[in-house]
C-alpha positions as CSV (number, residue, x, y, z in Angstrom):
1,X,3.8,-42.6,-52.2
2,X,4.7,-39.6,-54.5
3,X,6.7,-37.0,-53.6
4,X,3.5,-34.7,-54.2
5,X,1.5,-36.3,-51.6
6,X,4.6,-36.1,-48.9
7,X,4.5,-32.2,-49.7
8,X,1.2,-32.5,-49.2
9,X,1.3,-34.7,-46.0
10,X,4.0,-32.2,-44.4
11,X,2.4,-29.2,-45.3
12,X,-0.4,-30.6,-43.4
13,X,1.7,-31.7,-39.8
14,X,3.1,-27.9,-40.1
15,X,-0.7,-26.4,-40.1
16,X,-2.4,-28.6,-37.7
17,X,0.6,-28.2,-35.6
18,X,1.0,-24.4,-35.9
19,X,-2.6,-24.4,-34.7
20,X,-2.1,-26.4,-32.0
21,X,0.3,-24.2,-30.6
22,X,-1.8,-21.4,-31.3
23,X,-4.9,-23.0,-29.2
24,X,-2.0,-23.6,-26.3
25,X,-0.8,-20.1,-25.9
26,X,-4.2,-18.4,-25.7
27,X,-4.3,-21.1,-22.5
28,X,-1.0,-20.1,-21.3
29,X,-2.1,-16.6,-21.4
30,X,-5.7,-17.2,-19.8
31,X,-3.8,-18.5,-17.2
32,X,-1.8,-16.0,-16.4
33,X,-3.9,-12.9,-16.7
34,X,-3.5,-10.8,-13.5
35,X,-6.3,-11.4,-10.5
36,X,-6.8,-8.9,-8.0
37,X,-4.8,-10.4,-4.8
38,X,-6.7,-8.9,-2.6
39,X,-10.5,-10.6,-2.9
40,X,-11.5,-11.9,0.0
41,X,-9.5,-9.6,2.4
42,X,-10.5,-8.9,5.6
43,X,-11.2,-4.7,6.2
44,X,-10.1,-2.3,9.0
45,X,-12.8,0.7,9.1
46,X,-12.1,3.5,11.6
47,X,-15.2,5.0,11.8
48,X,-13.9,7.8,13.7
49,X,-11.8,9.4,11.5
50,X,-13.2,8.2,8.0
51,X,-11.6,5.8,6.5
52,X,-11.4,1.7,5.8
53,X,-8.0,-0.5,4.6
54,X,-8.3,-3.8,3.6
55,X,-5.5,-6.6,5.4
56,X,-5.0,-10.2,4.2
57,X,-7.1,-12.7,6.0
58,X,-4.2,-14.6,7.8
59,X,-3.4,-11.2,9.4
60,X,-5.3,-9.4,12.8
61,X,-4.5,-6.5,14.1
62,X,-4.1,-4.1,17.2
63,X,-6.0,-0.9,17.4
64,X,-4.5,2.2,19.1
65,X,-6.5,1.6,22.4
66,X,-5.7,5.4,23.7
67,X,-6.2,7.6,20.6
68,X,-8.5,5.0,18.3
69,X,-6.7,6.8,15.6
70,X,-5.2,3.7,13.6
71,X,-4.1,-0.1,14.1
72,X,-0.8,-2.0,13.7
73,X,-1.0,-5.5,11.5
74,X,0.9,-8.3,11.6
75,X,0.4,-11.9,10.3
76,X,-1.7,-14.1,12.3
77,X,1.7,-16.7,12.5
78,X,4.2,-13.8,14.4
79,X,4.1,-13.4,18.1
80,X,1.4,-11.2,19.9
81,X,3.8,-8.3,20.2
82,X,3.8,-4.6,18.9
83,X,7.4,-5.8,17.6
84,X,5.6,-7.8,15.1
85,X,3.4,-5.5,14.0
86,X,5.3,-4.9,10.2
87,X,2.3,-2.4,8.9
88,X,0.9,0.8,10.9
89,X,-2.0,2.4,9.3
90,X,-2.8,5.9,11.9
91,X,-4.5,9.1,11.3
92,X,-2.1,11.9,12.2
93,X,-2.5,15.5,13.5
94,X,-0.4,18.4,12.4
95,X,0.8,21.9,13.3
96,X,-1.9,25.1,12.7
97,X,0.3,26.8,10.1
98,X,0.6,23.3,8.3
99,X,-2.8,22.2,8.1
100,X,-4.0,24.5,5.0
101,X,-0.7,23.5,3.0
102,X,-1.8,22.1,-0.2
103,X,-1.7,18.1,0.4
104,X,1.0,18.0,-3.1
105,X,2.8,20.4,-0.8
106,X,3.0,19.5,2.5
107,X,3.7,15.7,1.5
108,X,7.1,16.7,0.8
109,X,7.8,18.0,4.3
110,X,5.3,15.7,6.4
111,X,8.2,13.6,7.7
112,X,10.6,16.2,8.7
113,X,8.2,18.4,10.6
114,X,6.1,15.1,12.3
115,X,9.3,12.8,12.9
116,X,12.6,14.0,14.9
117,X,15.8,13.5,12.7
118,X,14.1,13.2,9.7
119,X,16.1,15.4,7.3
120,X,15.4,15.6,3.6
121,X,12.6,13.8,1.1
122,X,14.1,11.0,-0.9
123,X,11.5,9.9,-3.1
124,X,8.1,10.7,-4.0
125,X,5.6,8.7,-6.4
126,X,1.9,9.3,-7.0
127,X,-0.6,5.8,-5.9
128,X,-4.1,5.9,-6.0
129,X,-5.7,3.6,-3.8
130,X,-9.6,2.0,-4.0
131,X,-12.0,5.1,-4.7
132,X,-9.1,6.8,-6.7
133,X,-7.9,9.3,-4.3
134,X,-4.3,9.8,-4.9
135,X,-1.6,9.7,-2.1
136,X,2.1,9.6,-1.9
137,X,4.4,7.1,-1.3
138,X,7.4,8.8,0.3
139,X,11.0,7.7,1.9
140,X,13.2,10.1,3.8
141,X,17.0,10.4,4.8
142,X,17.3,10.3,8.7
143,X,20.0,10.2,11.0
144,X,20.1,7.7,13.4
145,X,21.3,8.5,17.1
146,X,24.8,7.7,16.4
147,X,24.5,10.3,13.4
148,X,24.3,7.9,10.7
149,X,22.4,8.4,7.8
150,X,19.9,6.0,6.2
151,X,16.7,5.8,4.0
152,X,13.6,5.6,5.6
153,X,11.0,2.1,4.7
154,X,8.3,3.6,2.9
155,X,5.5,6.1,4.3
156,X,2.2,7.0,2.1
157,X,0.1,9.6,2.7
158,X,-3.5,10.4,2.2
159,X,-5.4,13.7,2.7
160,X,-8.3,13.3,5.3
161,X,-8.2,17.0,6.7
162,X,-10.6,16.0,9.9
163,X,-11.0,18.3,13.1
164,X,-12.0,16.6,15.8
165,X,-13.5,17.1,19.2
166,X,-11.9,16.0,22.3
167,X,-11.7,16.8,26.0
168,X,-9.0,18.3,25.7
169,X,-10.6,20.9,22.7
170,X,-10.0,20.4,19.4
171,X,-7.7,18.3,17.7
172,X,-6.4,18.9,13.8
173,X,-6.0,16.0,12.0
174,X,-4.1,16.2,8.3
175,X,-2.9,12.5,6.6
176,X,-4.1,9.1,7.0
177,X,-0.5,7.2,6.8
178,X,0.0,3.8,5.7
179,X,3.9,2.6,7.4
180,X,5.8,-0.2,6.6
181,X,7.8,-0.5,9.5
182,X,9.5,-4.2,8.0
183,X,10.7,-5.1,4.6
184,X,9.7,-8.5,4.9
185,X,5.9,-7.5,4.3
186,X,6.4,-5.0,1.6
187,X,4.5,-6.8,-1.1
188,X,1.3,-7.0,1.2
189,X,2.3,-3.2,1.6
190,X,1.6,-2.3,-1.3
191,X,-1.3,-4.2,-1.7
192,X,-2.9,-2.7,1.1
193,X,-2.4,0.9,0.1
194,X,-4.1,0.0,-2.8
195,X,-7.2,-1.2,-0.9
196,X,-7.2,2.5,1.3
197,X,-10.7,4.5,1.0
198,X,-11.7,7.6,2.5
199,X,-15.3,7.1,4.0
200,X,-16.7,10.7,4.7
């Protein structure tokens, strides 16, 4: 065999090769696009105060029996305990003189005027969740009772401005907030701010 025809021979291994792995990685990255984690979710809808979450499918939860405003969620494997309850979703109320504060505004105080010992904003980052309204994903410096101070697990807050009628008169309602009250389930966290929509 000349040594033309071995040029010729290895020139063709390099091509048919190089296009080989060519075909592979477009596979390799077909396979790894990014898929939406939350399809076939389950979905919370409070029809009271406006708005619907999505929760994975292996989760239930507990809605507030007294107030209706929210639910805790927990995986369907943990004990049947408020304990276990690692994501709070609840409507909240707020004062008169807070209640027409601009939502950018009053996000950065929420905690310190809704939660005792609650002291000073720690961080602050813009989310938007299913129909694109934007919230805030907040943690705060608190004090425990023995005085020491620690960063707060993650609170996010959504404008849903609702009075409501009640027997006891009416009732002003400011943020729907989304708590993660354990670390352990901060990936479905985030997740399920992401699947938040204000209904009405």
């Amino acid at each position: 065999m000349s040594k033309n025809s071995l040029i010729i021979i290895l020139a063709l291994i390099i091509v048919i090769g190089g296009l080989a792995c060519w075909h592979y990685k477009d596979v390799i990255v077909k396979d790894v696009e990014p898929q939406d984690e939350t399809i076939g979710w389950k979905i919370y809808q409070n029809d009271k105060f406006g708005y619907s979450i999505g929760y994975p499918s292996d989760w239930t939860y507990r809605e507030f029996p007294d107030t209706k405003t929210g639910a805790g969620f927990r995986p369907l494997s943990s004990p049947a305990e408020i304990t276990s309850e690692c994501i709070v979703v609840d409507e909240r109320g707020t004062a008169e003189n807070e209640y027409n504060v601009p939502f950018n505004e009053y996000v950065k105080e929420a905690a310190i005027v809704e939660i005792q010992n609650y002291e000073k904003l720690n961080s602050i980052e813009a989310v938007t969740a299913a129909n694109g309204i934007i919230g805030y994903k907040t943690t705060w410096i608190y004090r425990t009772m023995g005085g020491q101070e620690k960063i707060s697990l993650p609170i996010t807050y959504f404008d849903d401005k609702k009075t409501i009628e009640t027997e006891n008169g009416q009732i002003k309602y400011r943020t729907v907030q989304v708590v993660l009250e354990n670390e352990a389930c901060a990936d479905i966290y985030n997740q399920m701010i992401s699947t938040l929509k204000i209904l009405q």
